[in-house]
Every structure is written in C-alpha cells, then in structure tokens.
Phi, psi and omega in degrees: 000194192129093160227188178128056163208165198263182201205202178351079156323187154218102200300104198232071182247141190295155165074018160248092197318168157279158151270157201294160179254145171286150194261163159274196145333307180256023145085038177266167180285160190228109162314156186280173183258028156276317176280359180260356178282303174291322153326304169314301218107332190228153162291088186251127176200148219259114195250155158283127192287167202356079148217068183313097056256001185251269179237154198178154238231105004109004206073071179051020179211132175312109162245197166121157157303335159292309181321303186311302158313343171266325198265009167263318192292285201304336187298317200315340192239028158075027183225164164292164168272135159223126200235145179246095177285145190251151179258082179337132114344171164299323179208181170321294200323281197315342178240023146285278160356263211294348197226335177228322203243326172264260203133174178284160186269352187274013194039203198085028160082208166213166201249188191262345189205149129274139192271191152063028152291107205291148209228045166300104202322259181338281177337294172312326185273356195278325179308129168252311185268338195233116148284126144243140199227198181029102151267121191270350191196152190230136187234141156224148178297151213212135176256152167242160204201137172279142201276321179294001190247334174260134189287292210208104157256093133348291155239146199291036168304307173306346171260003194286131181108332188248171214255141144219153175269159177210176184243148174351067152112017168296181174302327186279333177277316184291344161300309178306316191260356162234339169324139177076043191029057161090351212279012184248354175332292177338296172300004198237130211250102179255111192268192184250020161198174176295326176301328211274304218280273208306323163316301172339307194302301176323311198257031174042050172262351156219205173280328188182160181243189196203097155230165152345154165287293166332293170323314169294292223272333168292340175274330181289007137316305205273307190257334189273271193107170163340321217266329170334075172277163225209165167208154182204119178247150204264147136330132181230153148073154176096287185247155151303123194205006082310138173193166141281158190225146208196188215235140180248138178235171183284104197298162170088041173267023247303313192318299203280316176319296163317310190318313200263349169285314177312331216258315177299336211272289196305325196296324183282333197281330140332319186086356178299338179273317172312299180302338172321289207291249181014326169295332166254008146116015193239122180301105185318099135312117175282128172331145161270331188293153116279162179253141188287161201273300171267166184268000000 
C-alpha cells in the first residue's frame, strides 16, 4: 500500500469564470465526494470481507490492517469511520463497478474509497471511470518453509517433492501448476484459502506454503504463533508474482484525491502506517509506484 502531497488552489480571481462542477445524469452539479462525505459526517470505505490480515471479522467486529487504515485516513480528514465490508468479485472491474463508480444493481450506493487494490501500471492507465491513486505497500508472492526439510532454497525448484499448500485458483496455484513447465504440479497442496493453507503449514500437514508475503507473515502470526521457525524467500521471474496496492476513488473527485494523498503522506511520514502493518506480524514494504505529486 502507499501516498501523499496536498493539492489544487482553484483560481478564484474576480472576472475569471469557475470551472463547470461535473453533472449527473440530469445534469446537476455533483459535489465532489469529500464534500458529500462531509456533509454525511463519514467516511465510507470498502474493504474485503475475510481477508486476513487485512481485513476480517473478529470476536464479531472488523479488524485487519486495512480496517486500521480506513480509520487513520478518516481521523486524517476529520471524519468519522463507515466501513464496508465487501464480497470480491470475478475480477477488480466488477468490484470497482459494484463499489466505487456504478454500485451494485441490488443497490446500496457506493463507498467514498476502496483499500487493497491491485496498481498494476498498465492497469492503473486503463481505468476511466475508477482513479486508482496512492499506493501504499508493495506485496510480493512469498514461499515460507521450515529451514530443516529443505537444504538450500535457491530455487523454487527446491520444492519439487515435497507437499507446499496453496490456496485455490490464487497466484500461487497458477504458479505451482505451470511454472518450470509444470514440474512443481505435483507438490501443490491445494486448499480453499490462504488460511486453510497456512493452517496446513501450522499443523505440519506440509512443507511450506506459497502466498502474498503480507498474508503469510500476519496469518502465521495469527495462527503458527511464535514456535514456527519459518524462513521465507520472494518468487523472481516467470510470472508477475509482485505489485503494489493502492487506494480507488470515483474519478473526477479532484478534492477527495488530494485529502487522501495528503493524509497517506502525513501517516508514512509519522511511521504511523508502518506501525499498522508491523501490529499485525507484517514487515512494511514500501510502494515501488510513486504517488502523483498532483491530482
């Protein structure tokens, strides 16, 4: 994840027109959606529902690094939090679509922001309707292994033979199942989540798991506890197996696009977004992306 500098005067000199306010449908002016945030009181923004360590359900209440992170960005703009847990979608489009810019057709609106987006360059240029800005954190796919069953991993080569869990139709199973022209097929232990895969790992049903890096070191926190000695090496090559995540607004938002570059700004430079991730067992990695200096 990763943002931050404030932005736009707006030239408000006599005998110099405004510029048009963006319209609806019926061609009214649409407050940007800081001021309609503000008007409300709240902040509303959209997280993944059980996706853990970033967000996820709790003795009945939302926690995770994301969670922390929609309520430090809302004190930052001086609002309350409301937060919306979310269901993924097939892919991003749909949960852009249904969460930031349309809404769902089962209605309920849209939220003022989403966390946890993947900031895929090409991606990121492609978006019309969806800013994806800031980016806050950089994930890379990550295999962790008890140091004693493997001599040297070097390469994920080194895995052939051996059990590693993955989660279902993740990055890591399509890693597991083609990479090396297949020859790691074998070894991949396929669970229906990342959880259920590290759980695996906790209860020695395998050798080593293959997830987000982020995922790994907060559930083997959340579930391995201490006595797990864990080693962990990141994936090069072959695949896109790294990116950064970063935050989607409704475009044409100029107002709310500053707040929150500003607002991401002040948190990395406090060390305060740091300490988030780190509360949950995970080593901050800084965005490869800058974040625009303007909106």
């Amino acid at each position: 994840m990763k943002r931050y500098s404030a932005v736009c005067a707006s030239l408000l000199m006599l005998g110099f027109a405004l510029p048009a306010l963006p319209a609806d449908e019926q061609g009214e002016p649409v407050l940007d959606q800081l001021d309609q945030a503000r008007e409300r009181g709240g902040l509303e923004v959209a997280v993944y529902r059980d996706f853990p360590p970033y967000s996820y359900q709790d003795q009945g209440r939302y926690t995770g690094v994301d969670v922390d992170l929609a309520g430090a960005l809302a004190r930052q703009l001086g609002l309350t939090l409301r937060l919306r847990p979310i269901s993924a979608g097939d892919d991003t489009d749909d949960d852009l679509r249904n969460n930031i810019w349309k809404g769902h057709y089962l209605g309920g609106g849209v939220a003022d922001l989403m966390l946890h987006v993947g900031m895929d360059p090409e991606y990121v240029k492609r978006q019309d309707k969806a800013e994806l800005i800031a980016p806050y954190f950089h994930e890379a796919v990550s295999i962790a292994y008890r140091p004693g069953r493997y001599r040297n991993m070097t390469t994920p080569l080194s895995l052939v033979g051996t059990k590693v869990g993955v989660e279902l139709g993740s990055i890591s199973d399509y890693y597991m199942s083609g990479a090396y022209g297949g020859r790691l097929r074998t070894s991949a232990e396929r669970l229906p989540t990342a959880t259920a895969a590290v759980q695996a790992f906790a209860n020695d049903e395998v050798d080593a798991v293959m997830a987000p890096r982020g995922e790994l070191q907060g559930l083997l926190k959340q579930l391995g506890g201490p006595a797990i000695e864990t080693r962990s090496t990141e994936l090069q090559g072959l695949y896109r197996t790294a990116w950064d995540v970063g935050i989607a607004i409704k475009a044409g938002n100029p107002k709310l696009k500053a707040a929150l570059l500003a607002a991401l700004s002040q948190l990395q430079q406090s060390g305060e977004l740091q300490k988030i991730f780190a509360q949950y067992g995970i080593d901050y990695v800084a965005p490869e992306m800058a974040a625009p200096i303007r909106p």
